[in-house]
C-alpha positions as CSV (number, residue, x, y, z in Angstrom):
1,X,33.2,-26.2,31.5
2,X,30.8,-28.5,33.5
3,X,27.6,-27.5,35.4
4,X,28.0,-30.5,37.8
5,X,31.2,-31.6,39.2
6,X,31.9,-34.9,40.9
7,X,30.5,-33.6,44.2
8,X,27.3,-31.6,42.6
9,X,26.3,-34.2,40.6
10,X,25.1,-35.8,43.6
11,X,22.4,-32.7,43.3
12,X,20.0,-34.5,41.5
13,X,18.6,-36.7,44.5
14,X,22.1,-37.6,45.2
15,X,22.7,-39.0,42.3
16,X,26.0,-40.3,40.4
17,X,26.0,-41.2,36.8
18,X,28.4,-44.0,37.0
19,X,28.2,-46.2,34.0
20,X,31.6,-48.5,34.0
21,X,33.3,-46.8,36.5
22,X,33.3,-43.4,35.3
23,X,31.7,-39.9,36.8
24,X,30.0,-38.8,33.6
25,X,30.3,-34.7,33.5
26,X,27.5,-32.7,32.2
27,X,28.3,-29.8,30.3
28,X,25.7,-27.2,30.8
29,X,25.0,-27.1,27.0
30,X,24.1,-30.6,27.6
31,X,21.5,-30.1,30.2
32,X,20.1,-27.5,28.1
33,X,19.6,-29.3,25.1
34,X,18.5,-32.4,26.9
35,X,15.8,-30.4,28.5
36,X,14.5,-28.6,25.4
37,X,14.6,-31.3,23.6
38,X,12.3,-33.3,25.6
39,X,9.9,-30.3,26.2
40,X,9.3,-29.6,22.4
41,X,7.4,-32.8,22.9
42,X,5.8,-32.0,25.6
43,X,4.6,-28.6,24.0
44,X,1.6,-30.6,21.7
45,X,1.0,-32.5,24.9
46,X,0.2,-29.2,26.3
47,X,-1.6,-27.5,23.1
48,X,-3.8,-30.4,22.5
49,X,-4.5,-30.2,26.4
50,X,-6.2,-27.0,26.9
51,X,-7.7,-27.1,23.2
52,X,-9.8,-30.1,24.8
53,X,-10.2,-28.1,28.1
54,X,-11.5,-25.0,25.6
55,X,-14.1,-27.5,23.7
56,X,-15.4,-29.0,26.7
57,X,-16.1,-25.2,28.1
58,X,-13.2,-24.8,30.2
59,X,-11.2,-22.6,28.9
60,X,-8.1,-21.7,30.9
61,X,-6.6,-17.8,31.6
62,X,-3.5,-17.1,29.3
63,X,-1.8,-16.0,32.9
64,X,-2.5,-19.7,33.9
65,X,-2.2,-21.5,30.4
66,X,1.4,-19.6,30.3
67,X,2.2,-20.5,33.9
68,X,1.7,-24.2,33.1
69,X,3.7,-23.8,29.6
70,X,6.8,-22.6,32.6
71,X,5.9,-25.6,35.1
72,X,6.5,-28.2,32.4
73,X,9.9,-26.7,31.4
74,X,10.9,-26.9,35.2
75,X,9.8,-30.4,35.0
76,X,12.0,-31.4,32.5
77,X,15.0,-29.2,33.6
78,X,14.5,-31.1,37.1
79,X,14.5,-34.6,35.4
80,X,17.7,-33.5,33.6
81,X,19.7,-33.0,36.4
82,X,18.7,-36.2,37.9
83,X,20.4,-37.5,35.4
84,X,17.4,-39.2,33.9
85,X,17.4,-40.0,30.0
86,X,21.3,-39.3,29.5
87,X,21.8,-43.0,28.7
88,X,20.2,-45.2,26.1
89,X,20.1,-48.1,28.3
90,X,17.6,-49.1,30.3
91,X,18.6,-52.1,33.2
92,X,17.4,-52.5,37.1
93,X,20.1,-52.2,39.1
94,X,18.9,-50.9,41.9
95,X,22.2,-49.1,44.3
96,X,19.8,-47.9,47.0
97,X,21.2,-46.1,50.1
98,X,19.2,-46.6,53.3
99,X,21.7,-44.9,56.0
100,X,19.4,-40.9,56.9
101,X,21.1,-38.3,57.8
102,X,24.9,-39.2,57.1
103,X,24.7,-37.6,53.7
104,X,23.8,-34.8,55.1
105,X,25.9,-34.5,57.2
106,X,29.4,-35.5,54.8
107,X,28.0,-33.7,52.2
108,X,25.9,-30.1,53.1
109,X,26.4,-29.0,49.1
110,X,24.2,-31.9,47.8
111,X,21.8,-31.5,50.3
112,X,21.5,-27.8,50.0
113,X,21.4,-28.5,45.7
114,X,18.4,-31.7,46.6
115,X,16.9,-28.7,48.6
116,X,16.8,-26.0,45.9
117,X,16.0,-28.3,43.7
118,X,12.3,-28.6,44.6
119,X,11.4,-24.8,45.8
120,X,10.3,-24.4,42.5
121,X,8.3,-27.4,42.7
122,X,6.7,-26.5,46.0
123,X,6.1,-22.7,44.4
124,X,4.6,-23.4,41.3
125,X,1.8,-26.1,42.9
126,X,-0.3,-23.6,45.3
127,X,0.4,-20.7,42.7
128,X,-1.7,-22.7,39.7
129,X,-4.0,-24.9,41.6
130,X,-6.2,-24.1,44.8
131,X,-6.0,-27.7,46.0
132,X,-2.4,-27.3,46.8
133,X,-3.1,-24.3,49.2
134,X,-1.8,-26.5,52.1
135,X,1.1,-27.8,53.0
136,X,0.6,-31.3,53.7
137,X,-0.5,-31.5,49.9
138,X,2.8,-30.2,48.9
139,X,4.5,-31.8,51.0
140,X,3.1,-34.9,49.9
141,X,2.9,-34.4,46.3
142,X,7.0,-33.6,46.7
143,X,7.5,-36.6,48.4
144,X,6.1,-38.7,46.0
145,X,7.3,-36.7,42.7
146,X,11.4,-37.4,44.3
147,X,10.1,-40.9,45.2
148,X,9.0,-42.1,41.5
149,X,13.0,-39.8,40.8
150,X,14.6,-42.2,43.1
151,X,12.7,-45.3,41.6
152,X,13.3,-44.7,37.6
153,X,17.1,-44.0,38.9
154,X,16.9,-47.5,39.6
155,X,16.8,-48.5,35.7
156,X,20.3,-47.2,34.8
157,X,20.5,-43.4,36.1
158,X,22.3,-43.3,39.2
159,X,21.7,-44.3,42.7
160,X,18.8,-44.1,45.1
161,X,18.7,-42.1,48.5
162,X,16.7,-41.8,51.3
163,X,18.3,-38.6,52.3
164,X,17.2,-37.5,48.9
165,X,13.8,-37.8,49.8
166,X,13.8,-35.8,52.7
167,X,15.8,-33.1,51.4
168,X,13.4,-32.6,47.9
169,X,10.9,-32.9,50.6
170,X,11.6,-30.1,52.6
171,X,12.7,-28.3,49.0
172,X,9.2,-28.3,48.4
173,X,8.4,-27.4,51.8
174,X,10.4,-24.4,51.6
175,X,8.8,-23.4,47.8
176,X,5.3,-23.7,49.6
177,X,6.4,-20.8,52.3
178,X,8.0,-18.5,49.8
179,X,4.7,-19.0,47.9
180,X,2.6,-17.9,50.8
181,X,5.2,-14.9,51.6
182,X,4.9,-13.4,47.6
183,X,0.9,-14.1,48.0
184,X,0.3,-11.6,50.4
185,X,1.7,-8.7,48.2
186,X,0.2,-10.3,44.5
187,X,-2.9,-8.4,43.5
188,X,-5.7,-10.4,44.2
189,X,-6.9,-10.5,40.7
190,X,-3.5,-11.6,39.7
191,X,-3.3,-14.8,41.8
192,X,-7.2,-15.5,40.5
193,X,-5.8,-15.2,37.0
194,X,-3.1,-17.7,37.7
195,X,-5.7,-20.5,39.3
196,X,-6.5,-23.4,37.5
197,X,-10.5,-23.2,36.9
198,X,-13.2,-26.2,37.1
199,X,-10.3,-28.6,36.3
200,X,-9.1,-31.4,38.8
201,X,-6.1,-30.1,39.8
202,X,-4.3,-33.3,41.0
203,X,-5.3,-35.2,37.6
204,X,-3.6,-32.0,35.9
205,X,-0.5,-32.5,37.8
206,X,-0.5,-36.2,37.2
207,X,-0.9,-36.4,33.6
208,X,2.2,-33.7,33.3
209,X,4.3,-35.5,35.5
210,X,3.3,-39.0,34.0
211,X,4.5,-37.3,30.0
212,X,7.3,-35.5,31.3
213,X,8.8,-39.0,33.0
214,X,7.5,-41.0,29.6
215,X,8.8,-38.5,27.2
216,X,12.3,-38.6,29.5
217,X,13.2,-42.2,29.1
218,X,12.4,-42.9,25.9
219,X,13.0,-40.0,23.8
């Protein structure tokens, strides 16, 4: 049975595998293995990571070192739906759609699936790092993360949307107001425990994002 039929595979920034004129379906067994099987390389990334943090004196909490472990699976299930790395082939052909709103509008299960998405995105951002306790950083760092989605689908992995960019946009949005919601009820300690601490958070984000895409398309 398939996780993503013709109409939800749209979910992953709009996004149709089309490769000569065929909808490939994605078994959901396939999405799982894709997306463990580019995080067991991310995992040394990871190790090696905070061991360096550790030896230069900033070690990291376990609730925050175990957080990040989480993120980076999210990041490679989210690749994974995109489509991205389910082809060996690597060519530009760019089939960019520059009409807002319509898709919206003809089809509310994509953008609800675009939305969804990146909550989790939006969620995990404020809850590890301080920097991202506002939204316009969310907002912005969603926005760029489905914009470098919508570019790399440009090389063989579908099509390119504006709508999609909106949509994970307000996804991430949306994962920034359920964050604030949950945060007033977490024990203070709790959320301290989760921080990031004396690291540059945006660098952080950058080099996970950076392997996660790298380890995507070529592995």
């Amino acid at each position: 049975f398939c996780l993503l039929y013709e109409k939800m595979l749209n979910a992953g920034m709009g996004n149709k595998f089309e490769f000569d004129k065929e909808i490939i379906m994605i078994p959901i067994s396939d999405i799982l293995i894709r997306s463990i099987s580019g995080y067991v390389f991310m995992v040394p990334v990871f190790v090696l990571y905070f061991l360096w943090l550790k030896k230069l004196g900033r070690t990291q909490s376990f609730l925050h070192t175990a957080a990040v472990f989480v993120f980076g699976y999210y990041l490679f299930g989210l690749l994974t739906v995109t489509g991205i790395g389910f082809t060996s082939t690597m060519t530009f052909r760019p089939n960019i759609s520059w009409t807002p709103f319509i898709g919206m509008i003809t089809g509310p299960i994509d953008t609800i699936l675009n939305i969804i998405l990146f909550v989790p995105l939006g969620f995990f951002l404020p809850l590890l790092y301080k920097k991202y306790h506002h939204m316009k950083t969310v907002a912005l760092t969603g926005f760029l993360f489905s914009l470098a989605v919508e570019i790399v689908q440009m090389f063989g992995w579908g099509s390119s949307d504006i709508n999609d960019l909106m949509t994970n946009t307000a996804g991430a949005c949306i994962g920034f107001l359920v964050y604030c919601l949950l945060s007033r009820i977490l024990p203070a300690n709790l959320k301290k425990q989760l921080q990031s601490s004396r690291v540059n958070a945006v660098a952080e984000v950058l080099l996970f994002a950076i392997c996660t895409f790298a380890i995507m398309v070529t592995a």
